[in-house]
C-alpha positions in Angstrom: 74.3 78.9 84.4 75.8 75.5 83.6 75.3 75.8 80.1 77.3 79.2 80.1 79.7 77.9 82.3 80.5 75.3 79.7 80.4 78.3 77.0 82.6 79.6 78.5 85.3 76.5 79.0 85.0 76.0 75.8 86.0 79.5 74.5 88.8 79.5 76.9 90.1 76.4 75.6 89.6 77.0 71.8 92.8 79.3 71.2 94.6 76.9 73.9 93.8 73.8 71.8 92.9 72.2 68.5 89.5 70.7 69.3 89.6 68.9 66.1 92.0 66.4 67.4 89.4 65.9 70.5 88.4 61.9 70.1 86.5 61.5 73.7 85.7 63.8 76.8 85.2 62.8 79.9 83.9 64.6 83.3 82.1 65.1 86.3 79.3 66.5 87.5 76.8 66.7 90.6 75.2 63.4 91.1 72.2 64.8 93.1 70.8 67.5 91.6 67.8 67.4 88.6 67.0 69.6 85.9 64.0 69.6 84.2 64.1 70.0 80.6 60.6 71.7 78.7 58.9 70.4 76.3 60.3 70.6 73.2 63.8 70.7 74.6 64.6 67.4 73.0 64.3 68.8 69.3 66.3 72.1 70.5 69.5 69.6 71.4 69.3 67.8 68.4 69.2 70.7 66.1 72.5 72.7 68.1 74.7 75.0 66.1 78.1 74.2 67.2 79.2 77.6 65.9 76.2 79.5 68.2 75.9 79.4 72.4 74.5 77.1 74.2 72.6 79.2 76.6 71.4 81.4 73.9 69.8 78.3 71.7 68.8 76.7 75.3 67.1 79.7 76.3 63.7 78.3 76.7 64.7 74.3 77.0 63.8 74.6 80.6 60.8 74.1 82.5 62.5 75.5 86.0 65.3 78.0 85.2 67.3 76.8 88.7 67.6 73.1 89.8 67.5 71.4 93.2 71.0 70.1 94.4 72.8 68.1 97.0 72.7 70.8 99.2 68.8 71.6 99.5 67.3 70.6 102.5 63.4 71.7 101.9 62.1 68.2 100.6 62.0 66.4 104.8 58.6 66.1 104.3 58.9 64.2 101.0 61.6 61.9 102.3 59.6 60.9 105.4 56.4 60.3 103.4 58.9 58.0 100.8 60.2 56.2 103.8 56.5 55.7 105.8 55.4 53.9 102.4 58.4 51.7 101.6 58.4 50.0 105.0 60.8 52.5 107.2 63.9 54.0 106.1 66.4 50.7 106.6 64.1 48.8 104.0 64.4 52.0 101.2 68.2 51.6 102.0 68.3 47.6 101.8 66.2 48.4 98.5 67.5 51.4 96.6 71.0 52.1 98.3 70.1 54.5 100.5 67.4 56.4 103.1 65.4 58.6 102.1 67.7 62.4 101.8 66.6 65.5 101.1 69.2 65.8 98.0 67.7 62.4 96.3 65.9 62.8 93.1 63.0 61.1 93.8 61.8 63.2 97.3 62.7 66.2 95.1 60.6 65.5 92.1 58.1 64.5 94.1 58.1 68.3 95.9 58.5 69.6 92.5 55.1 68.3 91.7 53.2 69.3 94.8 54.5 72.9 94.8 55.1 73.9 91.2 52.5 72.2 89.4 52.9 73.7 86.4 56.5 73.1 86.6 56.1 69.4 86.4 53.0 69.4 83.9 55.4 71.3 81.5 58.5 69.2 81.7 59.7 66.3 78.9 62.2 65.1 81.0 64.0 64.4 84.0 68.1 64.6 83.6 70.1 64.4 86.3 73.1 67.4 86.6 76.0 64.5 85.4 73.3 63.5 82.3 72.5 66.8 81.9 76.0 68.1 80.8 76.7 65.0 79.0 73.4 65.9 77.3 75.2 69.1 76.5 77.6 67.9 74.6 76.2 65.0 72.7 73.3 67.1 71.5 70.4 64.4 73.1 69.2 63.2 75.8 72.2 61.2 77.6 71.5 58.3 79.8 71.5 58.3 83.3 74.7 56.8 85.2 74.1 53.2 87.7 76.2 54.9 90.2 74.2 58.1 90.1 71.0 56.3 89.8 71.4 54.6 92.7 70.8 58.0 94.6 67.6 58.6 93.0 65.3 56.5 96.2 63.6 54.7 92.8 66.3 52.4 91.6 66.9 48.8 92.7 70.1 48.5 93.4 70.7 44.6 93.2 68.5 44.4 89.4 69.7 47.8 88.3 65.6 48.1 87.1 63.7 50.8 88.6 61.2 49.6 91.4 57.9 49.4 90.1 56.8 50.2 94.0 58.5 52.7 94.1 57.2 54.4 91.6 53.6 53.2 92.8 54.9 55.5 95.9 55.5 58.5 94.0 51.9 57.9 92.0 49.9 57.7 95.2 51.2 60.4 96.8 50.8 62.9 93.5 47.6 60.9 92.8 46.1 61.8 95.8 46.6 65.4 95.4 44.8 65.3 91.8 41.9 63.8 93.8 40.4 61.2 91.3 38.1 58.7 92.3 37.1 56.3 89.6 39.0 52.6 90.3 38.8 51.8 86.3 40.6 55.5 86.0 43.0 55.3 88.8 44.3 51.8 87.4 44.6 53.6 83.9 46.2 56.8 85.1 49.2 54.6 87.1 49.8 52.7 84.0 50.0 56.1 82.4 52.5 57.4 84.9 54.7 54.8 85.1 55.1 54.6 81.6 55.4 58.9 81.4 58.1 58.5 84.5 60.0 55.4 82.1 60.0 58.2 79.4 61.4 60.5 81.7 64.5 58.6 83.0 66.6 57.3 80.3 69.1 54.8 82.3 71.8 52.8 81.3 71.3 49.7 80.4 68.1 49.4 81.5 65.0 48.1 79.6 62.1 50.6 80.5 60.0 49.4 77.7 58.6 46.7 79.2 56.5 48.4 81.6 53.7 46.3 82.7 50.3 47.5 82.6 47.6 45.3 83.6 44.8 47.2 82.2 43.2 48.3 78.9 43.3 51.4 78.2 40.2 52.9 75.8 41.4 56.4 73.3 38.4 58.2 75.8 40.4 57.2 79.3 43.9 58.1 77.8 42.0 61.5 76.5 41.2 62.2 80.3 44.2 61.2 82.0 46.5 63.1 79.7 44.2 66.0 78.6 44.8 65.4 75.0 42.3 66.4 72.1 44.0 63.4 69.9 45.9 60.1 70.5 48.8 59.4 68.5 50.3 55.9 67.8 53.9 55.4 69.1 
């Protein structure tokens, strides 16, 4: 819908305007709200037609046709499980800028997860609705805003780095719904995640490559954890 809405705009304001003369555009957008893009969907923005539709060459880019917004309400469970872990809800504040709220990224991912499995397994990344419009438009993946970041439950607010804790909240939670036992494994597979969650959130100014993971991981454990048939240098 937003990528026809923007379709749309744009078609309105083509006889209206020479966009040629365009040097900058600026907007705004929901800041809580996430969209999850498929796999695959980085490789569709680069390679946009400007003279085609957005929605039409986006058609399969998503991994959830609808996304969750400031206005859903059916994450409570989520948020109180993020708050119990971090210490109570005035320490997630003091931390990340706010409580635990049912339109935070964070408690909504995390229900993404638990409920739509497949959803999540089949998603590249993680933009939120501001990104994802700015996406839109600079055919890539656009970072993600401070300001909006800071409504995300994941995001220190006073180092502008994403908490490594919690994100080791989010892991726990999903990891005890995959059920996996093995100590050697579990230290491997949060590596993993935290590095797949870095991947996921591209943020402003931040530096997400230096992820630190205290373990060694063999071709045979990242084989299991990411239910690959190959691993691939990056």
């Amino acid at each position: 819908m937003w990528a026809e809405a923007l379709d749309l705009l744009l078609a309105r304001l083509r006889p209206r305007a020479d966009l040629r003369r365009v040097a900058a555009v600026s907007g705004s957008a929901q800041q809580h709200g996430s969209v999850y893009w498929a796999r695959g969907a980085g490789a569709a923005l680069a390679a946009l037609d400007p003279a085609g539709s957005l929605a039409t060459q986006l058609a399969g880019a998503f991994a959830a046709p609808e996304s969750p917004v400031w206005m859903d309400s059916s994450s409570a469970a989520q948020c109180r499980e993020v708050e119990a872990a971090m210490g109570g809800p005035l320490r997630l504040a003091a931390l990340t800028g706010c409580r635990a709220h049912e339109r935070c990224t964070g408690p909504q991912i995390r229900k993404m997860h638990q409920t739509r499995p497949r959803v999540y397994d089949a998603t590249e990344r993680v933009s939120l609705v501001s990104s994802f419009m700015a996406s839109l438009l600079v055919g890539g993946y656009a970072c993600i805003d401070e300001t909006d970041a800071a409504g995300m439950n994941i995001m220190d607010i006073a180092t502008r780095q994403l908490r490594h804790d919690a994100l080791q909240v989010l892991f726990f939670i999903l990891f005890a719904s995959r059920n996996v036992q093995d100590s050697e494994f579990q230290a491997s597979y949060f590596s993993i995640f935290v590095l797949s969650l870095s991947k996921h959130f591209t943020l402003q100014t931040y530096n997400l490559a230096t992820v630190d993971c205290n373990c060694i991981l063999t071709k045979k454990m990242l084989r299991r954890i990411l239910g690959l048939s190959s691993i691939k240098r990056y």
